[in-house]
PAVOVEX-138877 format. One record per residue (C-alpha): y, x, z; residue number from 0; residue in one letter. Coordinates in Angstrom, 1 decimal. Example, Ala and Ser with C-alpha at 12.3 -4.5 7.8 and 13.67 -1.06 7.14 Angstrom:
2
-4.5  12.3  7.8  0  a
-1.1  13.7  7.1  1  s
This chain:
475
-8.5  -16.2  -11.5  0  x
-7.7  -12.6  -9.6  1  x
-7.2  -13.5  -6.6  2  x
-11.2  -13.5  -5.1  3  x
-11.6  -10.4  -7.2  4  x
-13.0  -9.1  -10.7  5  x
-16.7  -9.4  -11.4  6  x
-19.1  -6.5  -10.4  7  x
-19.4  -4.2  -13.0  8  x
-20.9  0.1  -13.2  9  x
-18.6  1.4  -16.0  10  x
-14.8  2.6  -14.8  11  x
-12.4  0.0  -15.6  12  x
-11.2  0.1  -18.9  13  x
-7.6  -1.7  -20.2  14  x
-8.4  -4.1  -23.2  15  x
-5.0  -5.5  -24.8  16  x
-6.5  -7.6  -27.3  17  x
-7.7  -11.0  -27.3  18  x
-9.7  -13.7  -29.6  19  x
-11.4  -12.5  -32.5  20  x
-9.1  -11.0  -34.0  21  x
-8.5  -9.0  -31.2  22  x
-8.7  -5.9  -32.9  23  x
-6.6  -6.9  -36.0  24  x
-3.5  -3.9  -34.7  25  x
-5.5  -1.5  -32.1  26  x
-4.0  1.2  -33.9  27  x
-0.3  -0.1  -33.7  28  x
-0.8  -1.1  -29.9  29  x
2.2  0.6  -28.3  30  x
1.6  2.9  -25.1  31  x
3.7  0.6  -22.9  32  x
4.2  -3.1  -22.5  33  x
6.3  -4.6  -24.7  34  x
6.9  -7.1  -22.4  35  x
7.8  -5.4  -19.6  36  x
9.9  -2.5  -20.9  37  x
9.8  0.7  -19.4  38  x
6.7  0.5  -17.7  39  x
3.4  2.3  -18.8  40  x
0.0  1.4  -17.7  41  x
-1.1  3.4  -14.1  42  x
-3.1  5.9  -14.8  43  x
-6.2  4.3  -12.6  44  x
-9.5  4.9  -13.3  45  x
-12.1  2.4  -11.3  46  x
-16.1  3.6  -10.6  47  x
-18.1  0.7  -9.2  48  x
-21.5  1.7  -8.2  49  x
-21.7  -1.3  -5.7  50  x
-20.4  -4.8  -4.7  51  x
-17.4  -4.5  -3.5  52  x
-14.8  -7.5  -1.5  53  x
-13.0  -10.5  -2.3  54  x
-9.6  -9.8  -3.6  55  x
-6.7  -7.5  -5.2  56  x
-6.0  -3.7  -4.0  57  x
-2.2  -3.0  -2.7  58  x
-0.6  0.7  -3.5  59  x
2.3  2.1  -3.3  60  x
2.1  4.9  -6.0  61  x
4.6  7.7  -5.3  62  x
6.4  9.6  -8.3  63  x
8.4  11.9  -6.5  64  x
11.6  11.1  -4.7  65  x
13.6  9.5  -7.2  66  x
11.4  6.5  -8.4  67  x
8.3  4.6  -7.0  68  x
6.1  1.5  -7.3  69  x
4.6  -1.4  -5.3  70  x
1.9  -2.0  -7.5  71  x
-1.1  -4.3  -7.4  72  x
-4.1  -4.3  -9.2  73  x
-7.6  -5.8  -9.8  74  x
-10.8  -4.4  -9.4  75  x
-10.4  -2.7  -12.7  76  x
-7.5  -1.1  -11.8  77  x
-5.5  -3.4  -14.2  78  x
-2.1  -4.1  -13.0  79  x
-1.2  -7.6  -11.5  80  x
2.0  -7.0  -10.1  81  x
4.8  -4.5  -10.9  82  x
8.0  -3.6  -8.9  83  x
9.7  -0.8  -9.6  84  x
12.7  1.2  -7.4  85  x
14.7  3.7  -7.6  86  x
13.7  4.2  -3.8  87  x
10.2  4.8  -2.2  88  x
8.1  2.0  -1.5  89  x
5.1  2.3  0.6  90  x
2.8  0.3  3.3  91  x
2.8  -2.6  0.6  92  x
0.5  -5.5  1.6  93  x
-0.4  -8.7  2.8  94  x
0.2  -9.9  6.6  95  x
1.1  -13.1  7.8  96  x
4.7  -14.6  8.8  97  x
5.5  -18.0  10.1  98  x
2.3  -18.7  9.8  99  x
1.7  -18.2  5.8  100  x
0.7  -14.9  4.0  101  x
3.4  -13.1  2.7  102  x
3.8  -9.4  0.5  103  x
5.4  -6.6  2.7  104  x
6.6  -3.0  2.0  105  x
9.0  -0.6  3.2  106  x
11.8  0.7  1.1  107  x
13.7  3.3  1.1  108  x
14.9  6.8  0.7  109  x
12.4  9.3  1.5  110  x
14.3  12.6  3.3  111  x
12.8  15.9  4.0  112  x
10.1  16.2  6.8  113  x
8.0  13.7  5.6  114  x
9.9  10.7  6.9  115  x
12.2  7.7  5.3  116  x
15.8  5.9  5.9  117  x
15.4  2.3  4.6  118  x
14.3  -1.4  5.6  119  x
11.2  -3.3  6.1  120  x
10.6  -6.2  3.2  121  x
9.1  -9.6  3.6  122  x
8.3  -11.7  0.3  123  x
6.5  -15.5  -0.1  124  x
4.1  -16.0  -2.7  125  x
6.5  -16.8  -5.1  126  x
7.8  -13.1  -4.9  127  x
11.1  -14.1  -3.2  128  x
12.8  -12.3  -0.4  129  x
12.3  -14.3  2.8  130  x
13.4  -11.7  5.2  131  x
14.6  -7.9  5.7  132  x
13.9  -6.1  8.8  133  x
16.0  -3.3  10.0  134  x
15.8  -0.8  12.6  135  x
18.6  -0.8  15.2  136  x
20.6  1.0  18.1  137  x
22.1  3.1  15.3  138  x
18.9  4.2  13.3  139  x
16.8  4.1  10.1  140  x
13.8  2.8  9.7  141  x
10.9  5.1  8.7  142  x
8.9  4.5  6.2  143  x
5.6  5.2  8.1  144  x
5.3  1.5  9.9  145  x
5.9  -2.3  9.3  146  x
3.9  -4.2  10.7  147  x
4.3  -8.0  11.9  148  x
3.5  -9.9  14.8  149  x
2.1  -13.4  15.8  150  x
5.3  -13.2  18.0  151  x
8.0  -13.2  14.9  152  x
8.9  -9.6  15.2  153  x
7.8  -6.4  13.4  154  x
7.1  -2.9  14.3  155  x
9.2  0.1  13.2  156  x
9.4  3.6  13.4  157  x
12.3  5.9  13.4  158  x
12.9  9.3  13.4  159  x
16.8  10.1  14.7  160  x
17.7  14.0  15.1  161  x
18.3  14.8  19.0  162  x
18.5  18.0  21.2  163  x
15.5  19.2  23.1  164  x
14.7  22.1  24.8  165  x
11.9  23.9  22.9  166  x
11.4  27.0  25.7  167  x
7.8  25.5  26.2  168  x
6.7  26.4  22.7  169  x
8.9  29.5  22.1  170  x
12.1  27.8  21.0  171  x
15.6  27.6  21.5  172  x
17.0  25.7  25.0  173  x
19.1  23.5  22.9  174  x
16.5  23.1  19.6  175  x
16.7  20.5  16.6  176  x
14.0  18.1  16.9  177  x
12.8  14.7  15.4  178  x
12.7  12.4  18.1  179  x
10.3  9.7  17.2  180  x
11.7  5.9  18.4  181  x
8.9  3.0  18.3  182  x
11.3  0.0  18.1  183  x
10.2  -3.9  18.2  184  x
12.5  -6.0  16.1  185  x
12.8  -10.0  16.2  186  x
12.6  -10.5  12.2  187  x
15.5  -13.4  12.0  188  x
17.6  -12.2  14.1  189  x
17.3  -8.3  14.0  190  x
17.9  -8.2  17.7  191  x
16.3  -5.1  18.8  192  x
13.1  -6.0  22.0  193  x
12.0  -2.7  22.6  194  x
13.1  0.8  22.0  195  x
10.4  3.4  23.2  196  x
11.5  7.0  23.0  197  x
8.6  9.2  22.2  198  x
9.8  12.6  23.7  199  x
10.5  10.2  27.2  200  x
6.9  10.3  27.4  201  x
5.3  13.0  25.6  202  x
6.3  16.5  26.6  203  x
6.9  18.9  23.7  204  x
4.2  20.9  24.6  205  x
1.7  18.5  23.3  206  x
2.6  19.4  20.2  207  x
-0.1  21.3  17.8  208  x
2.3  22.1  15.6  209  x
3.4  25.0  14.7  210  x
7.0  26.4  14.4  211  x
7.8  28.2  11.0  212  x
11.4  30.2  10.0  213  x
12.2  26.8  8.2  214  x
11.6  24.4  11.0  215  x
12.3  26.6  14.5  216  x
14.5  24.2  15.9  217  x
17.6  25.7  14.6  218  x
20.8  23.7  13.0  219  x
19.5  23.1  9.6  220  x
15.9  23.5  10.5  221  x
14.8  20.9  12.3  222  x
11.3  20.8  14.3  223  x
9.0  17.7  14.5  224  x
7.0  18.0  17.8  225  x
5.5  14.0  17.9  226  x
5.9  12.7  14.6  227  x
4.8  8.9  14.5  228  x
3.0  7.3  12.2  229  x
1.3  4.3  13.2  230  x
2.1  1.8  15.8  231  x
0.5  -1.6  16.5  232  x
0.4  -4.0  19.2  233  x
-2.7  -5.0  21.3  234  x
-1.9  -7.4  24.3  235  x
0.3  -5.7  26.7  236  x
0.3  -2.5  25.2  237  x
1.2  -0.5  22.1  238  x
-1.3  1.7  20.7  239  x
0.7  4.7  18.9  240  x
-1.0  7.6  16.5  241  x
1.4  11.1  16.7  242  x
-0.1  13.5  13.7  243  x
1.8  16.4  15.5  244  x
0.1  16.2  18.8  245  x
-3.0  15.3  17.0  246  x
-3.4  12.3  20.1  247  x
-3.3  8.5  20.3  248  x
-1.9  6.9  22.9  249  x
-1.9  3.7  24.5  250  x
1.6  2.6  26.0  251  x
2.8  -0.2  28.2  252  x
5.4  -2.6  26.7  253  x
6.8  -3.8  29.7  254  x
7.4  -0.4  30.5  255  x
7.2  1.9  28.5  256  x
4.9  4.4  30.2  257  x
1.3  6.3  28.9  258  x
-1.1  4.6  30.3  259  x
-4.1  6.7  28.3  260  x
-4.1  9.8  25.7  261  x
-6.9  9.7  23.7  262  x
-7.3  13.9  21.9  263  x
-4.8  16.0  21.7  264  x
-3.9  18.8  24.4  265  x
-4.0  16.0  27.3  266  x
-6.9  13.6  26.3  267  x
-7.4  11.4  29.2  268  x
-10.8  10.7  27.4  269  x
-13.7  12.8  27.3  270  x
-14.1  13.2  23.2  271  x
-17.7  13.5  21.9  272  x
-18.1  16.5  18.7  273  x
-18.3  14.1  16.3  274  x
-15.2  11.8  17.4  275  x
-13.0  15.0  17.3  276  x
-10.3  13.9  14.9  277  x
-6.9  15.7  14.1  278  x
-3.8  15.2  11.7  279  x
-4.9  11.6  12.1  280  x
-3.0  8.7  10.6  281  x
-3.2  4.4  10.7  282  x
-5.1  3.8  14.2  283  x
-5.7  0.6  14.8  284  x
-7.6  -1.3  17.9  285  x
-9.9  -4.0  16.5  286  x
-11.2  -5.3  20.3  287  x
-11.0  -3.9  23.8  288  x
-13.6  -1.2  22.8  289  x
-13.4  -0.3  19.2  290  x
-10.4  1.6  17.7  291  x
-10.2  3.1  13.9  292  x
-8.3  5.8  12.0  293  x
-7.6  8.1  9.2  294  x
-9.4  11.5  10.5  295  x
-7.1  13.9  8.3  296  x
-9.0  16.9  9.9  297  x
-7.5  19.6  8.2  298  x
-4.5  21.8  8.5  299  x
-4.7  23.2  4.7  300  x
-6.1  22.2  1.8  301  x
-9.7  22.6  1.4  302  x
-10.9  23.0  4.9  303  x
-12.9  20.2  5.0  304  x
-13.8  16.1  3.7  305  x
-11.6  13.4  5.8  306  x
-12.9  10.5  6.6  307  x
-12.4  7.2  8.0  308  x
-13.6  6.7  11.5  309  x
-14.5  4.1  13.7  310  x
-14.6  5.1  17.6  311  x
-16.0  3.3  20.7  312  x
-14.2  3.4  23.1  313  x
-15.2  3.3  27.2  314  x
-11.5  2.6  29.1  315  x
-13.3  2.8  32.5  316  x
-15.3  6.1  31.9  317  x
-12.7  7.7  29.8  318  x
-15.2  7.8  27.0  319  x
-15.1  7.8  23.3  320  x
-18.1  8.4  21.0  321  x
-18.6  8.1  17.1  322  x
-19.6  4.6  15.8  323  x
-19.4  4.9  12.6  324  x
-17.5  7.3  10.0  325  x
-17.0  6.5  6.1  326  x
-16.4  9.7  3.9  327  x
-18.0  10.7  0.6  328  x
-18.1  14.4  2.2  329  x
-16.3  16.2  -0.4  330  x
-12.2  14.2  -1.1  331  x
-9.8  15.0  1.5  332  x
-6.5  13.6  2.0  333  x
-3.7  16.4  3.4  334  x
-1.1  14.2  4.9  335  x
-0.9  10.4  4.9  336  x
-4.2  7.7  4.6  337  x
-5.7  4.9  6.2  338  x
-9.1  2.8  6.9  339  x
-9.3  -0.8  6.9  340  x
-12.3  -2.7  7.7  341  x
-12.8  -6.2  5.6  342  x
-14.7  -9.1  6.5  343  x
-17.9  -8.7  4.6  344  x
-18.5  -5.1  6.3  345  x
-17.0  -3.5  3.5  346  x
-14.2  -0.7  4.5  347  x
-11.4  0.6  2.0  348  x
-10.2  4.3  2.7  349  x
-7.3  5.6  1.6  350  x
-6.7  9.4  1.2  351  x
-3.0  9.3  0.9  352  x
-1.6  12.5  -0.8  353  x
-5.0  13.0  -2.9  354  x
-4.6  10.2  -5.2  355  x
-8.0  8.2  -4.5  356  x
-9.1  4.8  -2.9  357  x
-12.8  5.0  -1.7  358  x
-14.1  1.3  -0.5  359  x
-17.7  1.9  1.2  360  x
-20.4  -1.0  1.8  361  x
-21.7  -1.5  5.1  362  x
-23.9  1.3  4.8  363  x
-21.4  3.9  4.5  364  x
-21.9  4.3  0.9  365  x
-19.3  4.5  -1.9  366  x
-19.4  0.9  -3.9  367  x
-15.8  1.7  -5.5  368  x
-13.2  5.1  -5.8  369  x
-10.2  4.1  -7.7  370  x
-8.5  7.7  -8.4  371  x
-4.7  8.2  -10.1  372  x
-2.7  6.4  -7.7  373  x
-1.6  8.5  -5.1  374  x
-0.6  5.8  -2.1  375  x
0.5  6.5  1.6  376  x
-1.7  3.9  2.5  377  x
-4.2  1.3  0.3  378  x
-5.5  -2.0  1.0  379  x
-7.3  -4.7  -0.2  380  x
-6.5  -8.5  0.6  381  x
-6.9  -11.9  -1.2  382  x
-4.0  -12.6  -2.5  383  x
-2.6  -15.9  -4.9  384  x
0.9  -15.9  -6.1  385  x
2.8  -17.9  -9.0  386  x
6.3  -16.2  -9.5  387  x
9.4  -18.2  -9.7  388  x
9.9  -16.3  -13.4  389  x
8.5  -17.5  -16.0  390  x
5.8  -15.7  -18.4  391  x
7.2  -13.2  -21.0  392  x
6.5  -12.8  -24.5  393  x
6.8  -9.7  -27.4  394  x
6.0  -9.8  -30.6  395  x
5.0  -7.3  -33.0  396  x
4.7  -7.4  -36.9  397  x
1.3  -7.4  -38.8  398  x
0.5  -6.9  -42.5  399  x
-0.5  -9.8  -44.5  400  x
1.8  -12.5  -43.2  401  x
0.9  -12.0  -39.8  402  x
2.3  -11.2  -36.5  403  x
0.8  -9.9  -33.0  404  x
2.2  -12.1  -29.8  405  x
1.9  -10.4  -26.4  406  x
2.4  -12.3  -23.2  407  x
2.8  -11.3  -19.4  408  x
3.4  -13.1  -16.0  409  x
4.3  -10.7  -13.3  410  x
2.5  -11.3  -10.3  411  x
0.7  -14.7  -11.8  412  x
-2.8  -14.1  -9.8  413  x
-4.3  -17.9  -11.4  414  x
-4.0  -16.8  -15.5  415  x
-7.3  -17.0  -16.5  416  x
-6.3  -17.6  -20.7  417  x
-3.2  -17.8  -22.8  418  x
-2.1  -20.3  -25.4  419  x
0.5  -19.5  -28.0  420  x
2.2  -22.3  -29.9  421  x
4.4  -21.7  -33.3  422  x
7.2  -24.0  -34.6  423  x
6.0  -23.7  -38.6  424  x
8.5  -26.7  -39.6  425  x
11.0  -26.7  -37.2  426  x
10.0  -30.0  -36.0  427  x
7.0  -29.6  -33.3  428  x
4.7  -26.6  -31.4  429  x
1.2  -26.4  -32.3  430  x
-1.1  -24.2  -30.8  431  x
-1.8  -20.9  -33.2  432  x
-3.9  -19.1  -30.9  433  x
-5.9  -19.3  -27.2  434  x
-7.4  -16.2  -25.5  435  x
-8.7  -15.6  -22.6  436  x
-6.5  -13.5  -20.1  437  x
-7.6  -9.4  -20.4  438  x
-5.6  -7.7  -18.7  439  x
-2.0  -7.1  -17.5  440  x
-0.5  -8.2  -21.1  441  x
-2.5  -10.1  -23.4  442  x
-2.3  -10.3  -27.3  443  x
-3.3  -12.2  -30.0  444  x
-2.6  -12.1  -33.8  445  x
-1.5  -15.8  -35.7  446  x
0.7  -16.3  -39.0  447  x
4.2  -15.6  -38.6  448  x
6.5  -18.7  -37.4  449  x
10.0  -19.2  -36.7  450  x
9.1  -19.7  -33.2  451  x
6.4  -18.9  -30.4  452  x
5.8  -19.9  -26.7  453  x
3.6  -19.2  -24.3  454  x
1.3  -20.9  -22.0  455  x
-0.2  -19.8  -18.7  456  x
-3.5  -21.5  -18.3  457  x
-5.8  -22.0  -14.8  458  x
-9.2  -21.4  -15.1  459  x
-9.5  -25.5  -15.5  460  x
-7.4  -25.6  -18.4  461  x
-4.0  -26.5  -16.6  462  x
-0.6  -25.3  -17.5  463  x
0.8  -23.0  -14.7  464  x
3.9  -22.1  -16.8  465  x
5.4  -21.7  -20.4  466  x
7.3  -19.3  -21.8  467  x
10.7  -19.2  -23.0  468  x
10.9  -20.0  -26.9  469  x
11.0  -16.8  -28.2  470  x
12.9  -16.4  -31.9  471  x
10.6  -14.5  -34.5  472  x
12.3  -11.6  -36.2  473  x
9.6  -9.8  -37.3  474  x
């Protein structure tokens, strides 16, 4: 069973095909990729756990380039449970809740120049089936940098349409090329669009901190990006909203639309202790009416410093904010993207987007995991069962002496704790040839060569979760 996590162990997280004791009968002939998944190779993820780490499965969205990307979940070893490939980008993939049940969500999409996305919000059930597509409206694309439901049956998007604005504060042209970030709230089954907030309504472009170069000054063809959204999320009446480029969060009224605080940035309404300073920050999210956390990028080039994730209190009335708590190793930094997300048992994941690590840190601030290889805008960790509606798929291999290697996969299966395989010898009836336990992604054994094999998922109490097709053996 995967989905309340892998047993603690110290070593990294090693991927073991075999199975059985003759699990080592053709190690040499083991191909690089799964047979029964064509096409796909193993992630290169290497797990270091020095600690005890949280219930359930980590959620990534491994980028390889613009042209082909990942949802990908994994275990605590870093073994896959759960492939799907695209020819788009996928990122943001993890579990939230919708009508009331937990579903898989991710954005898709294409992902354009200036670090933002065309494409659609995706809601599956636990069976891996498309319950519902979310789309932004009035005319524009949703970005790929938020999707995030409601308890009200809507979701949160982002967009990023190209307007006219007049750049004069900073040294541009009257009539420059700009991003103008939209924050739209969607209803999920209908797609009807509740709310349309227009960033540069409400945040003047000279709250930006970043800088014009020749390649983004605002002319045709070289558009600048003042705001640049990247997180939004809702807290009662308001929305709180994280812009990279103005290096500010800020908390806006939904009824409205207006500011009603800046917290950093050029404008902070908030008196900002030294060691709550954050900048290039991503994922801010309010936990209660005085404690908000984020992705502290903190650096404009590589090397300048760690990031971290950071948890700030924060005093409304007084215009405070001061440090609670920040989680950093002190040394990996993420450029651009990231996140922080705090988990029930005080443990905190933190995701350093463009370096290709996942740090999770007990509640004492200490590293307890750091899965590195799998670069992912953001990375979470989340219970998680799921039985696919496919059935289990199975390869087979030959083997000298009569024999024949059987490997077996479930996509997604989160319950397989062993395998059966039964042969046909006679034509007449299955018998069982082999049972392993469950090691990994795909699972082998080696048996005598039959006519025939199948498959069997087993539960951790011996119960059939799902069989195979028969599989002919040509071998």
């Amino acid at each position: 069973m995967l989905a309340g996590g892998a047993a603690l162990a110290g070593a990294a997280g090693t991927l073991e095909r075999g199975g059985g004791s003759d699990a080592t009968a053709a190690t040499a002939a083991e191909p690089s990729g799964y047979l029964t998944l064509p096409g796909t190779q193993p992630p290169k993820v290497t797990v270091r756990r020095t600690g005890q780490v949280a219930a359930g499965l980590v959620f990534l969205g491994p980028f390889r380039g613009t042209d082909y990307a990942d949802a990908l979940i994994v275990d605590d070893d870093g073994e896959p449970v759960w492939f799907r490939g695209s020819k788009d980008l996928v990122t943001d993939l993890r579990v939230q809740t919708y009508k009331g049940e937990p579903a898989l969500t991710y954005w898709e999409g294409a992902r354009l120049v200036g670090g933002h996305g065309a494409g659609t919000g995706i809601v599956l059930d636990r069976s891996y089936q498309q319950i519902a597509e979310v789309r932004a409206g009035e005319g524009m694309q949703g970005d790929l940098h938020e999707f995030q439901l409601t308890d009200q049956g809507t979701a949160l998007l982002t967009a990023y349409p190209e307007v006219i604005a007049d750049l004069r504060p900073i040294g541009g042209p009257r009539e420059g090329h700009v991003y103008g970030c939209h924050v739209q709230e969607v209803d999920v089954e209908t797609g009807k669009v509740l709310l349309d907030w227009n960033a540069l309504d409400h945040i003047e472009i000279a709250e930006t901190k970043m800088p014009m170069t020749k390649d983004t000054d605002g002319t045709k063809g070289k558009t600048f990006d003042p705001v640049h959204v990247n997180s939004v999320q809702a807290y009662g009446d308001t929305l709180l909203i994280s812009a990279r480029d103005t290096c500010a969060l800020y908390s806006i009224d939904r009824r409205t639309g207006a500011v009603r605080w800046r917290l950093g940035g050029r404008r902070s309404d908030f008196t900002v202790g030294s060691r709550a300073a954050f900048a290039w920050q991503h994922n801010a999210r309010r936990h209660d009416a005085t404690t908000i956390t984020l992705f502290d990028n903190h650096i404009t080039n590589v090397g300048d410093g760690a990031s971290r994730g950071v948890v700030l209190k924060i005093d409304e009335k007084a215009r405070k904010a001061t440090l609670l708590r920040e989680y950093t190793d002190g040394k990996t930094y993420g450029q651009y993207m990231g996140n922080v997300q705090l988990l029930e048992n005080g443990n905190a994941v933190v995701g350093y987007g463009s370096t290709a690590t996942v740090i999770e840190f007990g509640p004492d601030g200490r590293p307890v995991m750091e899965m590195t290889g799998a670069g992912s805008y953001r990375a979470y960790r989340a219970p998680w069962s799921a039985q696919p509606r496919t059935v289990p798929s199975v390869a087979i291999a030959s083997v000298s002496g009569g024999r024949m290697r059987v490997h077996a996969s479930w996509n997604g299966a989160t319950e397989v704790a062993a395998w059966r395989f039964l042969t046909d010898a006679n034509a007449a009836r299955f018998t069982t040839a082999a049972s392993v336990r469950r090691t990994g992604f795909e699972t082998a054994a080696t048996m005598p060569v039959a006519p025939r094999v199948v498959a069997e998922a087993l539960a951790s109490n011996g119960r059939v979760l799902a069989r195979s097709a028969v599989q002919a053996v040509s071998v």
